[in-house]
C-alpha positions as CSV (number, residue, x, y, z in Angstrom):
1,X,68.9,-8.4,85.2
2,X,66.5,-5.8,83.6
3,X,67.6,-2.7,83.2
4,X,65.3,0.3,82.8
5,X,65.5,2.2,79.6
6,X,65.6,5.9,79.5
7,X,61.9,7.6,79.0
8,X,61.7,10.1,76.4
9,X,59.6,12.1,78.9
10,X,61.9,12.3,81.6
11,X,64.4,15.1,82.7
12,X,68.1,13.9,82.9
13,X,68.7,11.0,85.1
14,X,72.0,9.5,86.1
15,X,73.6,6.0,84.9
16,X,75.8,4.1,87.1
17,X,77.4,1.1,86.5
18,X,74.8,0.0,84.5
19,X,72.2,1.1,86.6
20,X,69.9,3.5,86.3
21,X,69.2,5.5,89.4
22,X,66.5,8.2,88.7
23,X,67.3,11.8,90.7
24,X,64.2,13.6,89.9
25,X,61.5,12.2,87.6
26,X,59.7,15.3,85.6
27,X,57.5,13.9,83.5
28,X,55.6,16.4,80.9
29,X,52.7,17.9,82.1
30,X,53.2,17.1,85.3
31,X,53.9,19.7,88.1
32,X,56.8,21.1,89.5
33,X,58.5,19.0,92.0
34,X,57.7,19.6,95.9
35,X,61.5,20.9,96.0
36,X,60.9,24.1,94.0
37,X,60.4,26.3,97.3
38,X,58.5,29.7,96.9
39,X,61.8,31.1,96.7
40,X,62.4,29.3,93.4
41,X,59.0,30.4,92.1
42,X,59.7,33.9,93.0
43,X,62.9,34.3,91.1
44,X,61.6,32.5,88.1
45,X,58.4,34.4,88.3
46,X,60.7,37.8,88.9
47,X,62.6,37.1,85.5
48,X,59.9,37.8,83.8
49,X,59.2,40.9,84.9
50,X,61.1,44.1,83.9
51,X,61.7,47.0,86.1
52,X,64.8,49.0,86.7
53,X,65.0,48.5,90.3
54,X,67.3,46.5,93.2
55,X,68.0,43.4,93.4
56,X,67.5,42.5,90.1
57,X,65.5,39.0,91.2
58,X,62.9,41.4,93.2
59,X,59.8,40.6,92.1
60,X,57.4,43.8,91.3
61,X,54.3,41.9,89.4
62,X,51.9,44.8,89.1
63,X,55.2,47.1,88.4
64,X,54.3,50.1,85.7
65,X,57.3,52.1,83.5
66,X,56.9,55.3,83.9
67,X,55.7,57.3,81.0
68,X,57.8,60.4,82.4
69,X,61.0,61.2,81.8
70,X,63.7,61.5,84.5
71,X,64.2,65.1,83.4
72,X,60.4,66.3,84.0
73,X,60.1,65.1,87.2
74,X,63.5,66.4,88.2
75,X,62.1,69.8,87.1
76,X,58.9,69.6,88.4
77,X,60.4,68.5,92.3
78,X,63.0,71.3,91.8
79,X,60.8,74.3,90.3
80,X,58.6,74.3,93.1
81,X,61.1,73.8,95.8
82,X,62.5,77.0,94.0
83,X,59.7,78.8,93.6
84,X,58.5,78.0,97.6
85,X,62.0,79.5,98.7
86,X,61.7,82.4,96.7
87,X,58.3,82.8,97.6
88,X,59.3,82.4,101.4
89,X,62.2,84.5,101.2
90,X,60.3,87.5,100.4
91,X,57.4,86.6,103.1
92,X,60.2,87.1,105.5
93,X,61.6,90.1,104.4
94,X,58.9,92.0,106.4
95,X,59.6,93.4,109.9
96,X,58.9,90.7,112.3
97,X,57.5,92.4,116.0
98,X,59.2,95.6,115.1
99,X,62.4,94.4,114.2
100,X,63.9,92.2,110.8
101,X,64.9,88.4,110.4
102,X,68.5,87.4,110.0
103,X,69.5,86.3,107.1
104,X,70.0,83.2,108.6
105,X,66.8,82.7,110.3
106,X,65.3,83.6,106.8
107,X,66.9,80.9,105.2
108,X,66.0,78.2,107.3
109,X,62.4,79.8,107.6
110,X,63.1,78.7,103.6
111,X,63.9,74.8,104.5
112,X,61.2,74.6,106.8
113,X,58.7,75.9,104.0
114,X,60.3,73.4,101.2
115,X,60.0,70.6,104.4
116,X,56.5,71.4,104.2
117,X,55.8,70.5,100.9
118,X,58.0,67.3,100.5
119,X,56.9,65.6,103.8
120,X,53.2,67.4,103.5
121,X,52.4,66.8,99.9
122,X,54.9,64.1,98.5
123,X,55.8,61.7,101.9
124,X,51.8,62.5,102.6
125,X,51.3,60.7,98.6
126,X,53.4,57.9,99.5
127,X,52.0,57.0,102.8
128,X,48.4,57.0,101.2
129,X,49.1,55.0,98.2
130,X,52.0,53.1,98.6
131,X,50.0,49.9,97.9
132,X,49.5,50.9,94.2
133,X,52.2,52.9,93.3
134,X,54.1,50.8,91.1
135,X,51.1,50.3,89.1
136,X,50.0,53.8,89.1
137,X,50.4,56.5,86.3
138,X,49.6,59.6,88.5
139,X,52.8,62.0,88.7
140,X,53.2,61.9,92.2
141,X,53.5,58.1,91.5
142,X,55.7,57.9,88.9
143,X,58.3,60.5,91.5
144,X,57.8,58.1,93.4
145,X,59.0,55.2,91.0
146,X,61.7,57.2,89.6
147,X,62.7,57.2,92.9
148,X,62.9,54.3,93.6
149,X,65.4,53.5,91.4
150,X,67.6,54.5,94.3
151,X,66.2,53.3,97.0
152,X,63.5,49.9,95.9
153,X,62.2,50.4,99.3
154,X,59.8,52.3,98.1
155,X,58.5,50.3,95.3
156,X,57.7,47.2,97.3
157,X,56.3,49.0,100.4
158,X,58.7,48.1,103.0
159,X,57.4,48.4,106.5
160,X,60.2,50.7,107.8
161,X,59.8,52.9,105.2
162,X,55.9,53.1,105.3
163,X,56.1,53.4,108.8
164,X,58.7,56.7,109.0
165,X,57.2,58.2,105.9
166,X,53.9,58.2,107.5
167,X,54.8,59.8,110.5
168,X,56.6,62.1,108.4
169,X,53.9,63.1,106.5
170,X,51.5,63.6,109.5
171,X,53.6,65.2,111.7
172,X,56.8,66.9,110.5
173,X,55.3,68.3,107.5
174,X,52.2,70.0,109.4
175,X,54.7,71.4,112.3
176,X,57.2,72.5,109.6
177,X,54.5,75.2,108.2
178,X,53.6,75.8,112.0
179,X,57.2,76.8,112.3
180,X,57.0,79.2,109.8
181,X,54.1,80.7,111.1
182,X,55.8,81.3,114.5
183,X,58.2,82.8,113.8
184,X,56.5,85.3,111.5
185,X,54.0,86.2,114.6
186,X,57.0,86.4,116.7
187,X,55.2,82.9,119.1
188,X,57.9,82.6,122.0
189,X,57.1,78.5,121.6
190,X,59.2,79.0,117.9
191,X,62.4,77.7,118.8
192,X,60.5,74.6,120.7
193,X,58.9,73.5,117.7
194,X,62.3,74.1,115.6
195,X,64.5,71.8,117.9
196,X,61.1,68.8,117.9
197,X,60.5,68.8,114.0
198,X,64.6,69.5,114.0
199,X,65.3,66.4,116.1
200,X,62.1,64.4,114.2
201,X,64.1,64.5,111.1
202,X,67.4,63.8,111.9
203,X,66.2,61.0,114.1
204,X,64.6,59.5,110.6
205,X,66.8,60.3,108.2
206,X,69.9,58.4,110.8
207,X,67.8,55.2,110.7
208,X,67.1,55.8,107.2
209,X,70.4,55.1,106.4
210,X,71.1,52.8,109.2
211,X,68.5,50.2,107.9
212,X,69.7,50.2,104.4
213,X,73.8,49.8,105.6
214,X,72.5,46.6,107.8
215,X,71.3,45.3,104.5
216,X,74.1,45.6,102.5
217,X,72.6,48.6,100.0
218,X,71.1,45.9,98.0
219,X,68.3,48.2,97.2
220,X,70.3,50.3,94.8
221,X,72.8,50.4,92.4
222,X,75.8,50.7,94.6
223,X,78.0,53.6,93.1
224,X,75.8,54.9,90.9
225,X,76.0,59.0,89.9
226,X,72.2,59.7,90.0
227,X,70.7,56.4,92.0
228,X,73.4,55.8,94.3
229,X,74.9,59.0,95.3
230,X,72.5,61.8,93.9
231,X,69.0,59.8,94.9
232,X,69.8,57.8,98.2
233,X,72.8,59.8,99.6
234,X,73.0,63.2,99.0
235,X,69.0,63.9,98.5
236,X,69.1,62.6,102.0
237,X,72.4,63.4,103.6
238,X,70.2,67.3,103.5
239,X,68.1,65.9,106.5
240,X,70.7,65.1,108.9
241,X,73.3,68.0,108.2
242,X,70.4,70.7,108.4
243,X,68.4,69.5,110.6
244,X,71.8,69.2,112.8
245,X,72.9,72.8,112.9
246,X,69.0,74.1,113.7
247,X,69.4,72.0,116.8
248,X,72.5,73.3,118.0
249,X,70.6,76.8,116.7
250,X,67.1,76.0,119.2
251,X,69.8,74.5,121.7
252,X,71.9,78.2,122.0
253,X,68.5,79.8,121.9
254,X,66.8,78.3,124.3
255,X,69.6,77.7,127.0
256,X,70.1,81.5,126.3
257,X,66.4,82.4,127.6
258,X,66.9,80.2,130.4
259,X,69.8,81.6,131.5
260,X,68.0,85.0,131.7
261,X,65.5,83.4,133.6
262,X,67.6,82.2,136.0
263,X,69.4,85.4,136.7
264,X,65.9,87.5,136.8
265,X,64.3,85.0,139.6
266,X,67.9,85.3,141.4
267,X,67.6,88.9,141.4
268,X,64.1,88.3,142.6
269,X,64.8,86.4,145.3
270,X,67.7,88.9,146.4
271,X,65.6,91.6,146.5
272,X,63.1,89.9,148.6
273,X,65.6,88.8,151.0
């Protein structure tokens, strides 16, 4: 009986007693077998390709490195959140319909202002070029890819986050400046617009982190000091423990003017009677 001899061409094959019985034939040059699945292409084609983001196999092919350090863009995002609550701080320091803001009401006429800009200017960035941010160099880009690090949603466009930063940007940031306006003309609609944007962001920022713990956290480094904790929890955490006591805040205030109405048209009606 013949038995085949080994090719010098050939990828392993197995030997059994005295047979040969060939598992999968690769001869060189050819191409892959019809067994390597997309899946296999994409891990192999993701090794190649550095990035610092999670899960490591994630393929980013167009993917950038920033030329920015951590540090500026830390400074940047924080100098002019500073600046726009100092700035805000003093707008509201004038007499508002003959009479002064709280202290309280001026600080959160500060978070709405600082909402302004991140949903207005750097949400409203990501929403219109998420398709070419990893690529980009720009500086609202590279925020963006910094941080991402955290969260690698953002660096492969997910739909979920596309989808809530958009209406983010195009709502919640425009009604957060509106906020601020109304309250500075005194506009009895002020606590209306407080408890919608309020209720807007918690509302995101809950499914936020409700999409990410159905996946595991796979798109960060779990545990991490800066990614993990600073980036994806406590940069976000802001938007459901603020936005939570302004509710309760537009809740009091509101049920409070209703009540009054209800007692003036019961005196109305008394008095008619």
């Amino acid at each position: 009986m013949h038995v085949p001899r080994r090719s010098s061409n050939c990828k392993p094959s197995t030997f059994h007693d005295g047979l040969f019985f060939p598992q999968t034939l690769l001869v060189i040059g050819q191409r892959e077998p019809r067994h390597f699945t997309a899946h296999h292409r994409m891990l192999k084609e993701a090794d190649t390709i550095k990035h610092p983001y999670w899960p490591r196999n994630l393929s980013i092919p167009n993917y950038v490195a920033n030329d920015r350090s951590m540090s500026e863009i830390l400074i940047f995002l924080f100098s002019v959140s500073g600046i726009l609550l100092l700035a805000t701080w003093s707008l509201t320091g004038r007499k508002v319909s003959g009479g002064s803001l709280s202290g309280g009401r001026r600080l959160a006429l500060c978070w709405f202002t600082v909402c302004g800009f991140i949903h207005g200017v750097i949400e409203g960035w990501f929403s219109l070029y998420y398709t070419i941010i990893p690529e980009d160099q720009s500086f609202l880009s590279q925020l963006w890819k910094e941080y991402s690090k955290g969260d690698s949603r953002y660096a492969i466009a997910d739909n979920f986050t596309v989808s809530m930063e958009t209406v983010t940007a195009c709502l919640w940031g425009p009604f957060s400046i509106w906020i601020v306006v109304a309250f500075l003309y005194n506009h009895s609609y002020r606590f209306v617009l407080q408890l919608i944007v309020s209720l807007g962001q918690l509302y995101g920022a809950v499914l936020y982190f409700f999409t990410e713990h159905r996946d595991g956290y796979i798109h960060s480094e779990y545990g991490h000091p800066i990614y993990f904790w600073f980036y994806f929890v406590f940069m976000n955490v802001l938007w459901i423990v603020i936005p939570f006591i302004l509710i309760a805040d537009a809740w009091c205030q509101l049920s409070a003017c209703q009540s009054m109405f209800d007692k003036a048209a019961l005196k109305g009606k008394s008095k008619r009677s």
